[in-house]
DSSP file (Angstrom, degrees, kcal/mol; ACC not computed):
  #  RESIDUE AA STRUCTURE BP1 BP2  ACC     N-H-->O    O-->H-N    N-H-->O    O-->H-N    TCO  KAPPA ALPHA  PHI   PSI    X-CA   Y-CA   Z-CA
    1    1 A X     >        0   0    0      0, 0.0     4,-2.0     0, 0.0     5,-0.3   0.000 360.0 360.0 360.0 -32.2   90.7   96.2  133.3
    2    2 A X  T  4  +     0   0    0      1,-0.2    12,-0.1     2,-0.2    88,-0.1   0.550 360.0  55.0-138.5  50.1   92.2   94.3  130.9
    3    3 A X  T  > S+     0   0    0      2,-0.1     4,-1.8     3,-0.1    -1,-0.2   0.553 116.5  43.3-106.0 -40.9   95.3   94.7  131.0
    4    4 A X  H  > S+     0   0    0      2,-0.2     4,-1.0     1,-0.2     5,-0.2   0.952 105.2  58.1 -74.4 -33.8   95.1   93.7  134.9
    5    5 A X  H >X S+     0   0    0     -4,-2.0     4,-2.2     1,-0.2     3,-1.8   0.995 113.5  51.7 -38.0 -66.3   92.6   90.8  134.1
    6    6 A X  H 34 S+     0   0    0     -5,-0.3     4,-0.3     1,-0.2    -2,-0.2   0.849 112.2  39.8 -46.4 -44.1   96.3   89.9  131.7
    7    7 A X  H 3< S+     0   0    0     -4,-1.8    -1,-0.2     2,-0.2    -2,-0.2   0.485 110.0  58.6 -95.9  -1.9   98.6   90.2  134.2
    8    8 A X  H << S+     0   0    0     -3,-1.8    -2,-0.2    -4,-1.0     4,-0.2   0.880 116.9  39.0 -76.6 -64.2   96.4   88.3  137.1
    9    9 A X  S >< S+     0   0    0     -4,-2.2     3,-2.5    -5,-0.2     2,-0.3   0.429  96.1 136.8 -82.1  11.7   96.3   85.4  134.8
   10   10 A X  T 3   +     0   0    0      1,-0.4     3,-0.1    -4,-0.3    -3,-0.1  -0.455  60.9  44.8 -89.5 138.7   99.6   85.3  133.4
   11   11 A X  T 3  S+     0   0    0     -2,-0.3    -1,-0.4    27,-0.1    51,-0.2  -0.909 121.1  69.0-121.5  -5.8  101.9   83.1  132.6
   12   12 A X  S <  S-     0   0    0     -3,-2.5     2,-0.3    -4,-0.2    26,-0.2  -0.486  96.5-103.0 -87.6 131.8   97.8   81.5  131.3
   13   13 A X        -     0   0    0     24,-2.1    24,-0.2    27,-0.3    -1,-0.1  -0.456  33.8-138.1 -16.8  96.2   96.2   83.2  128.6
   14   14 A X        +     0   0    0     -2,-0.3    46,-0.8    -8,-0.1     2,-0.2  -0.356  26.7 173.9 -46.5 151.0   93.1   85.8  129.4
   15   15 A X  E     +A   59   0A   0     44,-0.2    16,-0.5    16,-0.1     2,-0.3  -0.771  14.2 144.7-171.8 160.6   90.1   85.8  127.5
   16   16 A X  E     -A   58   0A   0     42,-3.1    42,-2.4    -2,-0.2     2,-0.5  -0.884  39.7-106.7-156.1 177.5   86.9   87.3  127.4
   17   17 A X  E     -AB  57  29A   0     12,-2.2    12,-2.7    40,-0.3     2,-0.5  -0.946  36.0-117.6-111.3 141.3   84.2   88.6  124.8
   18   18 A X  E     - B   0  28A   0     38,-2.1    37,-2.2    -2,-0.5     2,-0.4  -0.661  17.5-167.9 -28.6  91.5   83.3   92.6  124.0
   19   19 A X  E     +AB  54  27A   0      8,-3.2     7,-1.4    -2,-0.5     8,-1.2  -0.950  15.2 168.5-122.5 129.3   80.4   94.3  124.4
   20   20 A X  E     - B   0  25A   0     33,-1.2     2,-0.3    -2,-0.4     5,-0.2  -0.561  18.3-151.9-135.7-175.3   80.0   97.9  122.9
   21   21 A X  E >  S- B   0  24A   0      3,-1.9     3,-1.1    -2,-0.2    32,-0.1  -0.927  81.0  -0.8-159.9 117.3   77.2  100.0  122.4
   22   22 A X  T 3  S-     0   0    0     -2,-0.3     3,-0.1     1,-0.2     0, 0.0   0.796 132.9 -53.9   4.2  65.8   76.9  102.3  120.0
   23   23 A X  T 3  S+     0   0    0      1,-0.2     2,-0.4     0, 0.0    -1,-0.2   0.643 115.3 116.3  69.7  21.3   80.4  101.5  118.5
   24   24 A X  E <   -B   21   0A   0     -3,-1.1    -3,-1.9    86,-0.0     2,-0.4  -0.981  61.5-148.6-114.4 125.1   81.7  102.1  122.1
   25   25 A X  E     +B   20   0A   0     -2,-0.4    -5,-0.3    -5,-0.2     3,-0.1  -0.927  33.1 163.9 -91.1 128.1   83.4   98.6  123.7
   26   26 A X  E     +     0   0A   0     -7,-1.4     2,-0.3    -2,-0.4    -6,-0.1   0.145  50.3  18.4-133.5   6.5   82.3   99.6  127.2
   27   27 A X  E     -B   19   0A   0     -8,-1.2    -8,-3.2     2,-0.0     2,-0.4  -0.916  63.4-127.4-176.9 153.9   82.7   96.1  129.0
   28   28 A X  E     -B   18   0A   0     -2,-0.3     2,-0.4   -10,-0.2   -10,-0.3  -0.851  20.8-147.0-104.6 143.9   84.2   92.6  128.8
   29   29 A X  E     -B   17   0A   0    -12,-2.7   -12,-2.2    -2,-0.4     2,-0.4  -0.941   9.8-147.7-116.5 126.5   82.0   90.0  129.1
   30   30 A X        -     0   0    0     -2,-0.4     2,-0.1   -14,-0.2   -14,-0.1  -0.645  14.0-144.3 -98.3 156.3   83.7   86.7  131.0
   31   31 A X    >   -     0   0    0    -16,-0.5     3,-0.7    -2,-0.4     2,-0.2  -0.515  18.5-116.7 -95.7 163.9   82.3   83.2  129.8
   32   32 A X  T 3  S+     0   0    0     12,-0.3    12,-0.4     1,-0.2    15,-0.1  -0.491  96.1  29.8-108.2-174.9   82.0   80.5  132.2
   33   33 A X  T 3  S+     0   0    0      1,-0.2     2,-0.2    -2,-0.2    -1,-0.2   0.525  75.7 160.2  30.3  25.4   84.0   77.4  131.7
   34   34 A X    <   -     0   0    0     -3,-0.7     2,-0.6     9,-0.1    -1,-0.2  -0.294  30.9-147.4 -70.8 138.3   86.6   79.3  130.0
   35   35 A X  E     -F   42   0B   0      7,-2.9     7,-0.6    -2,-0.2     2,-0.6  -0.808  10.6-154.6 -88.9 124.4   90.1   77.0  130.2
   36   36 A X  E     -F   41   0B   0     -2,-0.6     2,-0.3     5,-0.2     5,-0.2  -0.945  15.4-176.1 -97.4 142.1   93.4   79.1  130.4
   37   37 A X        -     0   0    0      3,-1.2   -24,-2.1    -2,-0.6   -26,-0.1  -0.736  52.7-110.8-132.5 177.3   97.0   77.6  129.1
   38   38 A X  S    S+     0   0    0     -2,-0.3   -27,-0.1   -26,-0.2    24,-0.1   0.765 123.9  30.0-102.2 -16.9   99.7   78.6  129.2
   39   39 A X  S    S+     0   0    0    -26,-0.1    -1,-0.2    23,-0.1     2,-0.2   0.407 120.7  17.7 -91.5 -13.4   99.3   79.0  125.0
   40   40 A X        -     0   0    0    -27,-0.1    -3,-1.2     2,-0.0   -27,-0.3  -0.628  55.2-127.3-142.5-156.1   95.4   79.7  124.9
   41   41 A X  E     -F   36   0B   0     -5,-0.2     2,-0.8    -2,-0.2    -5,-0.2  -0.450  25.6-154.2-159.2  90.5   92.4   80.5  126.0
   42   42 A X  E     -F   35   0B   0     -7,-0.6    -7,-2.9    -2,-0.1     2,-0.3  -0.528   3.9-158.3 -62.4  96.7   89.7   78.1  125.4
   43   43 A X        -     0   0    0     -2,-0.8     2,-0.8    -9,-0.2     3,-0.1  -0.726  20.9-135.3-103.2 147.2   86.1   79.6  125.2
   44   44 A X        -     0   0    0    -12,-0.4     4,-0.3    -2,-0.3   -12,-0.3  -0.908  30.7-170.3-123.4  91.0   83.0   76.8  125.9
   45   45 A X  S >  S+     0   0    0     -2,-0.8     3,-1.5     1,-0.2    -1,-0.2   0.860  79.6  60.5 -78.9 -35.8   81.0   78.6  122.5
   46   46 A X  T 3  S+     0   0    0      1,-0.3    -1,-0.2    -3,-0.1    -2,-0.0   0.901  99.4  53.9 -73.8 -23.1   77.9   76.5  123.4
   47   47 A X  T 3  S+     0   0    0    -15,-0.1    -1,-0.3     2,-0.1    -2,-0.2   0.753  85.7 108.3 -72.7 -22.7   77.7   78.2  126.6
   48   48 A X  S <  S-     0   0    0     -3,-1.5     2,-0.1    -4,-0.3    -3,-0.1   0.080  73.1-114.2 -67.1 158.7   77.7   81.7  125.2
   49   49 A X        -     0   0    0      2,-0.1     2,-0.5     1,-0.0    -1,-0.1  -0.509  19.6-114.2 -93.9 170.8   74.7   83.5  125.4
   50   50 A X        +     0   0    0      1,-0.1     2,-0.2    -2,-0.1    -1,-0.0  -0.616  68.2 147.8 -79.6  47.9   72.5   84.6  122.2
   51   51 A X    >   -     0   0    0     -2,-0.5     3,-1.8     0, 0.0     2,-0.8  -0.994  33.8-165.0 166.7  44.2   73.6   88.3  123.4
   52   52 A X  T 3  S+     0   0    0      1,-0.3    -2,-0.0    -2,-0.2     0, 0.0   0.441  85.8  67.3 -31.2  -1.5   74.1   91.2  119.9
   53   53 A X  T 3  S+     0   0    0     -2,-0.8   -33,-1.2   -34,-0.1     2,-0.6   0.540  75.9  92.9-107.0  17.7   75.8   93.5  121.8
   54   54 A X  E <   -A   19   0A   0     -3,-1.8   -35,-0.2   -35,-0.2     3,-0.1  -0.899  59.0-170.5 -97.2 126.6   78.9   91.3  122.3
   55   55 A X  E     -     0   0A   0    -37,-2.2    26,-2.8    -2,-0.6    27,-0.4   0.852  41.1 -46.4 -40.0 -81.1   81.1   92.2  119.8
   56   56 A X  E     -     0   0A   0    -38,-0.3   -38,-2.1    24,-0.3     2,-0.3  -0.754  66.9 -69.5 178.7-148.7   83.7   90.4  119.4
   57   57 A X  E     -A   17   0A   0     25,-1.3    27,-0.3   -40,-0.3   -40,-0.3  -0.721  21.4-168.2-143.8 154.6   87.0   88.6  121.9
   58   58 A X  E     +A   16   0A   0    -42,-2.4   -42,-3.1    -2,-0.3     2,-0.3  -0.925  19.1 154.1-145.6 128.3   89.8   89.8  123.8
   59   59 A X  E     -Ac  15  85A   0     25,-1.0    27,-5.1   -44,-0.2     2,-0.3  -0.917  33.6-121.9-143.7 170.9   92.6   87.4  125.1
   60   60 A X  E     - c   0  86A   0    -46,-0.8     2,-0.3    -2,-0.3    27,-0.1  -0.745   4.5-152.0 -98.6 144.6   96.3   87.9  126.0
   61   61 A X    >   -     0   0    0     25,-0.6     3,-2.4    -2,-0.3     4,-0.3  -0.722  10.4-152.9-129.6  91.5   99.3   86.2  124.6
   62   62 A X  T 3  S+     0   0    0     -2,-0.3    -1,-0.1     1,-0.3    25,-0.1   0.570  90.2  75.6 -43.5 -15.3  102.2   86.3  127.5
   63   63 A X  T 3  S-     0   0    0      2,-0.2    -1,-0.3    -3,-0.0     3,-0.1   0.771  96.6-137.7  32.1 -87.6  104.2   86.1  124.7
   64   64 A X    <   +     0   0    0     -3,-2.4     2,-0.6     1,-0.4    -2,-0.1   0.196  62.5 118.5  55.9  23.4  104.0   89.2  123.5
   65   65 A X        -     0   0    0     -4,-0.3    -1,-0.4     1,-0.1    -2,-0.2  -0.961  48.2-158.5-122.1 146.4  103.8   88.9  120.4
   66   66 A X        +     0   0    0     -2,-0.6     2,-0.3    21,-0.1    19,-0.1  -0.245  48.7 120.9-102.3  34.0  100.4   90.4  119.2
   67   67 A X  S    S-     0   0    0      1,-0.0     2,-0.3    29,-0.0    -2,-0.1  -0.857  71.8-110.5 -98.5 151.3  100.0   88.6  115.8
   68   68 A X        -     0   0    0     -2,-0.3    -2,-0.1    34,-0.2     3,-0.0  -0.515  34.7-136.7 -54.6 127.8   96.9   86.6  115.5
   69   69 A X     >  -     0   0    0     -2,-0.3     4,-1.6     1,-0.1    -1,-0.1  -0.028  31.9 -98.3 -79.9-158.0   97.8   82.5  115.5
   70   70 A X  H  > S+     0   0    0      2,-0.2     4,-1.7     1,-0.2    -1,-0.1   0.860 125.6  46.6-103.2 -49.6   96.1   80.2  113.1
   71   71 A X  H  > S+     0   0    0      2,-0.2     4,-1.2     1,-0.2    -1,-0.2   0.694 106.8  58.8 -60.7 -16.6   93.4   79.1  116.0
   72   72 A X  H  > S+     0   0    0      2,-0.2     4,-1.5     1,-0.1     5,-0.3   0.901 106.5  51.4 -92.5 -54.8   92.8   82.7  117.0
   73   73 A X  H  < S+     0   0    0     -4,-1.6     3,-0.3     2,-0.2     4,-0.2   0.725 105.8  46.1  -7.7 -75.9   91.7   83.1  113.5
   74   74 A X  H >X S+     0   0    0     -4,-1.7     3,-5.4     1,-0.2     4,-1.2   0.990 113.7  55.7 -58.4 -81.6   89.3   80.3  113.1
   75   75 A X  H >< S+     0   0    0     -4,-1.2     3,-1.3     1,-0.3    -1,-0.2   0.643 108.5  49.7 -34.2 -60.0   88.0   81.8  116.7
   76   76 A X  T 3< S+     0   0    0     -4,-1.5     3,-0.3     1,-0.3    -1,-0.3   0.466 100.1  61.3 -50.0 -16.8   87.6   85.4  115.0
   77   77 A X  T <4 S+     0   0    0     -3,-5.4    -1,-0.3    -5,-0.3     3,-0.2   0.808 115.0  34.7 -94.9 -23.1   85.6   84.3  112.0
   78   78 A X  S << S+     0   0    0     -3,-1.3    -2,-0.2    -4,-1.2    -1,-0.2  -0.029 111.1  52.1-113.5  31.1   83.0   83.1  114.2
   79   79 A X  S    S-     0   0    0     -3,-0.3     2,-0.2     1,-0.3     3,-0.2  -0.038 109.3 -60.4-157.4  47.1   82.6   85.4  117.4
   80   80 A X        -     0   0    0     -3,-0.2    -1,-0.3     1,-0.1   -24,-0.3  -0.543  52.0 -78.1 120.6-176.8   82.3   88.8  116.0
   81   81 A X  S    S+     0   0    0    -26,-2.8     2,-0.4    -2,-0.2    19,-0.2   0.657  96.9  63.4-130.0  16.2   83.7   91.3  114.2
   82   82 A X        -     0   0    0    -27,-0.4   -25,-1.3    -3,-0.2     2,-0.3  -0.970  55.3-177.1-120.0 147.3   86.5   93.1  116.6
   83   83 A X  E     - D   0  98A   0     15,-0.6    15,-2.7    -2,-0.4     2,-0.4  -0.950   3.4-173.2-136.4 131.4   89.5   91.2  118.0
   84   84 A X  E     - D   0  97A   0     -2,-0.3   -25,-1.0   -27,-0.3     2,-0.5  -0.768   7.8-157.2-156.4 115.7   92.0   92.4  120.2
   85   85 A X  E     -cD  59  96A   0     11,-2.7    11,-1.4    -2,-0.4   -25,-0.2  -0.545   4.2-157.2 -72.0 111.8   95.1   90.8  121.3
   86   86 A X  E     -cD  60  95A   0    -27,-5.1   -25,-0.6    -2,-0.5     2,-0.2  -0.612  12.3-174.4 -76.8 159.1   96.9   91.7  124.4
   87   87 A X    >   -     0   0    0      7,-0.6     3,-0.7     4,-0.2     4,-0.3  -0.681  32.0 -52.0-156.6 123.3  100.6   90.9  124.8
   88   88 A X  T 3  S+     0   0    0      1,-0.4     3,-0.0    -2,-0.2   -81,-0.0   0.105 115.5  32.0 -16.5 142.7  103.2   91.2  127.9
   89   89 A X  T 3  S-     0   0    0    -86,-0.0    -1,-0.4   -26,-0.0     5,-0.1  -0.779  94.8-137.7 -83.0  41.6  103.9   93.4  129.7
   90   90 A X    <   +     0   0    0     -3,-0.7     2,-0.3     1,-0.2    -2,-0.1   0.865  39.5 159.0  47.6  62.3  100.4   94.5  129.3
   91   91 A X    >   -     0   0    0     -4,-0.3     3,-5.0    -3,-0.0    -1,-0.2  -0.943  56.7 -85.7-134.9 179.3  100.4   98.1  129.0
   92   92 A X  T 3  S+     0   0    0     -2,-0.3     3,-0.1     1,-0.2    -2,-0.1   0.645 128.6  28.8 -46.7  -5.8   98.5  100.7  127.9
   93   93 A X  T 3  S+     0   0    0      1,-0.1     2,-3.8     3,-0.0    -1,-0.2   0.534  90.4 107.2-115.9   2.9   99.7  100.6  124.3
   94   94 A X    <   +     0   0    0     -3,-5.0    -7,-0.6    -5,-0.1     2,-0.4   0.158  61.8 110.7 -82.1  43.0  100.5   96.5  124.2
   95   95 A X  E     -D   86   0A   0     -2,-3.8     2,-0.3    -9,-0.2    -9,-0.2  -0.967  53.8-156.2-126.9 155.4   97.6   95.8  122.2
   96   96 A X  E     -D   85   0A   0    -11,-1.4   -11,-2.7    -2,-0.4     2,-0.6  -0.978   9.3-150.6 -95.2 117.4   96.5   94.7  118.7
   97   97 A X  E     +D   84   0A   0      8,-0.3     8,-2.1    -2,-0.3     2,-0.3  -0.751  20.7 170.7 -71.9 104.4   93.3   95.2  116.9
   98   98 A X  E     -DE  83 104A   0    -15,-2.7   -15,-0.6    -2,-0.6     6,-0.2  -0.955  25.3-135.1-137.2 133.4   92.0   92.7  114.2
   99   99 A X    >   -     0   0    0      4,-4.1     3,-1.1    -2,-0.3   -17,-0.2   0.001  51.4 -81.2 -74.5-145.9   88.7   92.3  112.2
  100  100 A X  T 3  S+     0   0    0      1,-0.4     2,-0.4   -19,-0.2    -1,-0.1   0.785 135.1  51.3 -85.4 -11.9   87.1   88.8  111.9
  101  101 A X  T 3  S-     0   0    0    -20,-0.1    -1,-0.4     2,-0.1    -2,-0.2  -0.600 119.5-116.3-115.5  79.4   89.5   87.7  109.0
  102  102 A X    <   +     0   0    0     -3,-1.1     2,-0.5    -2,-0.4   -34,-0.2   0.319  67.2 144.3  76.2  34.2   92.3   88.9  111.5
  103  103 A X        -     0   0    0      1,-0.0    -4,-4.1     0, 0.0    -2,-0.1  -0.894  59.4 -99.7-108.3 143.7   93.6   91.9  109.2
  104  104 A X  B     -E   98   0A   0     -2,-0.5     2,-0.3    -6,-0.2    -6,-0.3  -0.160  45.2-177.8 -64.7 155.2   94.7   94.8  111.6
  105  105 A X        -     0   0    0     -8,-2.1    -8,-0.3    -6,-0.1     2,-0.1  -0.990  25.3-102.6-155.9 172.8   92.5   97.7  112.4
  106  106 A X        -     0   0    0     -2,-0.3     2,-0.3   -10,-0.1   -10,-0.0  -0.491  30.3-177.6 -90.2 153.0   92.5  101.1  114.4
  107  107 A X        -     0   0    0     -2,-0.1     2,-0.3     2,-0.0   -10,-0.1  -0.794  20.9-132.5-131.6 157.4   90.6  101.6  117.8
  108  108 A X        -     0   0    0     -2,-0.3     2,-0.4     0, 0.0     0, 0.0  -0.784  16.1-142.0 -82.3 116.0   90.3  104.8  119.9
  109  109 A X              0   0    0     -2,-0.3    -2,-0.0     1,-0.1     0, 0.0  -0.991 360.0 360.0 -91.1 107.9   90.9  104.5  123.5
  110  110 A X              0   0    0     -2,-0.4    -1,-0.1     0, 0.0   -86,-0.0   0.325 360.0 360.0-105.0 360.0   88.8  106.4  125.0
């Protein structure tokens, strides 16, 4: 889902929050007033709801290149503690995994 969610909105930046359940991310949760650009993905934090089982963010970079930027950072230190970067062409393996101070880590796709 969101790897097509990536490739609907592309050349624009996706993005969405995480919600798992016993360590399982089992749905993306989308935010209202989220902005896409053609370099970001702008999430409207006051709008997000008080909501402990969202995790942590997922966006795309049409790009491709999966390293966190300096802004995705900042976003990660304050909206969880999993991160996962998409990157054209948004297939099954074109992702990156990061905790909240944006150092890489494994997931299991289940």
């Amino acid at each position: 889902m969101i790897m097509e969610a990536s490739k609907d909105s592309y050349p624009k930046e996706f993005g969405a929050f995480l919600r798992a359940e016993n360590e399982i991310i089992y749905e993306i949760a989308l935010l209202p007033g989220t902005v896409q650009g053609d370099h970001y993905a702008i999430f409207q934090l006051y709008s997000k709801p008080i909501d402990f089982s969202l995790v942590g963010s997922v966006h795309s970079h049409p790009s491709g290149n999966r390293n966190p930027s300096d802004q995705d950072l900042r976003m990660f230190s304050n909206t969880g503690r999993i991160h996962i970067i998409v990157g054209y062409p948004y297939t099954p393996s074109s992702y990156s995994a990061y905790n909240r101070k944006g150092e890489p880590i494994n997931i299991k796709l289940l």
